[in-house]
N, C-alpha and C positions, 0 to 999 in steps of 0.2 A: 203503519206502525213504525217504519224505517224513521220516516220522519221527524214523526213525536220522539224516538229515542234518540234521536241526532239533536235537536231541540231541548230534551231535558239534559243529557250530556253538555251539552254545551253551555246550559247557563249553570249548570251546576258547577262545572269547571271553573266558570268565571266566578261565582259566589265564594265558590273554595278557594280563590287568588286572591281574593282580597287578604290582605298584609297587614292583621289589623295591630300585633309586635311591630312590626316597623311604624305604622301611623300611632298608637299609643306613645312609644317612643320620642318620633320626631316630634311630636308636640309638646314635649319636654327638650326638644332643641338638640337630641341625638339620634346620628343612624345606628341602628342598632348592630347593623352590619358591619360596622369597624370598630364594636367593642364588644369583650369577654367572649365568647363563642363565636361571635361572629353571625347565631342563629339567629333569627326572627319569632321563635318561639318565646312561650311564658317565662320559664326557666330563664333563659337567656336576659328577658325584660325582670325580672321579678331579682334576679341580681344586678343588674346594670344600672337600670332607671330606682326600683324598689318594691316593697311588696304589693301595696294596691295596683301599681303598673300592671305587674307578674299577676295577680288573680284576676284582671281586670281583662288583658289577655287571655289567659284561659278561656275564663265563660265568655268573650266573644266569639274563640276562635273552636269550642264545643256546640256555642247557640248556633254558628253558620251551617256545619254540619248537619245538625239537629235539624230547623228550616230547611237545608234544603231535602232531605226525605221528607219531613212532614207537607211540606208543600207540594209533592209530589202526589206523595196518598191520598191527598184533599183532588186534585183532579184527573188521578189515574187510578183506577182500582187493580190492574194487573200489578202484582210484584215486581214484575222484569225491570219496569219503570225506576219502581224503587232500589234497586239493585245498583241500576243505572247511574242514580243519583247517588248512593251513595257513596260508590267507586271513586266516581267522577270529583266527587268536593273534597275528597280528600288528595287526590292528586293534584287539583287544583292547590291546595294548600301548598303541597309538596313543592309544587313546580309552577309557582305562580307568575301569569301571564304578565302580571304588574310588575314582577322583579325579574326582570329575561329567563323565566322559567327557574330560578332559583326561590327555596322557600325554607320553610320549617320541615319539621321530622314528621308531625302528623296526628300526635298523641289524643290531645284534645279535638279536631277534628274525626277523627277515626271515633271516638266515643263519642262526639255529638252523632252522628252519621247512624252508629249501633243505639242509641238512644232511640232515633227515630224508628230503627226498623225492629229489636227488641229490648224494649223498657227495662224489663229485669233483668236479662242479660248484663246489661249499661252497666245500671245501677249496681250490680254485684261485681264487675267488674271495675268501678268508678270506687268503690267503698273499701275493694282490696288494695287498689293502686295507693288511695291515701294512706291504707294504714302501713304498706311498704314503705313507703315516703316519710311517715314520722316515723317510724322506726332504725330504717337504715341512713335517711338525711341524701339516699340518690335516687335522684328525679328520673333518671335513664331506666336504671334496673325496675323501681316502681314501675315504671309504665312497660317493659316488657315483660315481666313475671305476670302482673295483672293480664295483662291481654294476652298472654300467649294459658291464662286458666280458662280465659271469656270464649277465646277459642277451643279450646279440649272439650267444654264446655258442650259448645253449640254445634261440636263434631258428634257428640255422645247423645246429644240428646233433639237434635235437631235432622230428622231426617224428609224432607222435600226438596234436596237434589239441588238445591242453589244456597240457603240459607248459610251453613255451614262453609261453601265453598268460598261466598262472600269474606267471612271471619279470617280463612285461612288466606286467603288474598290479601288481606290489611296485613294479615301479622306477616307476613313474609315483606311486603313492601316497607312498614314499621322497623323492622328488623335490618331491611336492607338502607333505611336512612338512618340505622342507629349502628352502624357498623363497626367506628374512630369509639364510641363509647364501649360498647360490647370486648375492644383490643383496648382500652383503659378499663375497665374495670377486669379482665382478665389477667393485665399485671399490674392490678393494684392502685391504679394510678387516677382514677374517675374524681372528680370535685365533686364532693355532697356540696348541699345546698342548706346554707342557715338558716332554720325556720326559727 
């Protein structure tokens, strides 16, 4: 079992590096990394490059997530696994092995990941973050209001002792790569995003 979790950790980690902001990007002949944010996230690409860039972004960098729990479930049937994976590609994200462990914030990988391990969770969580987003025009706040409900959520109604702990794992990690926005939007100062 050590094995198999060292094995799925590890390629999950690598699924979750992949940099797909910066390669979206460079293909348009910019690093994403020495313009507007500096991030490699949607956000970052969805103003820099443009908007199909920035959604195009997204749903790869929620589908890798996603894939990697579902591929997991398809050959492990223990949870741990799944657990595993999901952790895993999201820090992969975070801290990608492709860009010397520098990465994105997480957003979209963090809900492809809860996608895989619960659906409606996601989705209710994926359907708030939007509607915070056309409403308020910040991408940051969206996504930690959303996931920090998807977590209360899965703390409240989720009890088999890992499920819920998983959620609260993201969001503190989520939180801890959203820290520079969290201190702009507390004075005022956060860019919305033109949709």
């Amino acid at each position: 079992m050590t094995i198999n979790l060292i094995i799925v950790a590890a390629a999950s980690f690598l699924l979750g590096s992949i940099p797909f902001g910066y390669i979206v990007a460079k293909i348009k002949g910019v690093d994403i990394r020495k313009h507007g944010s500096g991030n490699i996230g949607a956000t970052n690409v969805y103003r820099t490059i443009g908007k199909k860039e920035g959604v195009l972004t997204l749903l790869l960098d929620l589908m890798k997530g996603f894939i990697c729990v579902l591929a997991v479930k398809l050959v492990f049937s223990n949870p741990i696994y799944w657990y595993v994976a999901s952790i895993f590609s999201v820090l992969g994200h975070d801290f990608s092995v492709f860009l010397k462990f520098k990465g994105g914030k997480g957003v979209a990988t963090t809900y492809g990941a809860v996608l895989g391990l619960v659906p409606y969770a996601a989705l209710i969580g994926m359907f708030i973050w939007i509607s915070i987003l056309l409403k308020t025009k910040y991408s940051s706040l969206a996504a930690l209001l959303s996931f920090f409900i998807s977590t209360t959520t899965s703390v409240v109604f989720f009890k088999n002792g890992y499920v819920e702990y998983i959620f609260v794992f993201l969001f503190i990690l989520m939180i801890a790569k959203h820290k520079e926005n969290i201190k702009r939007i507390i004075n005022r100062e956060e860019k919305s995003i033109n949709l």
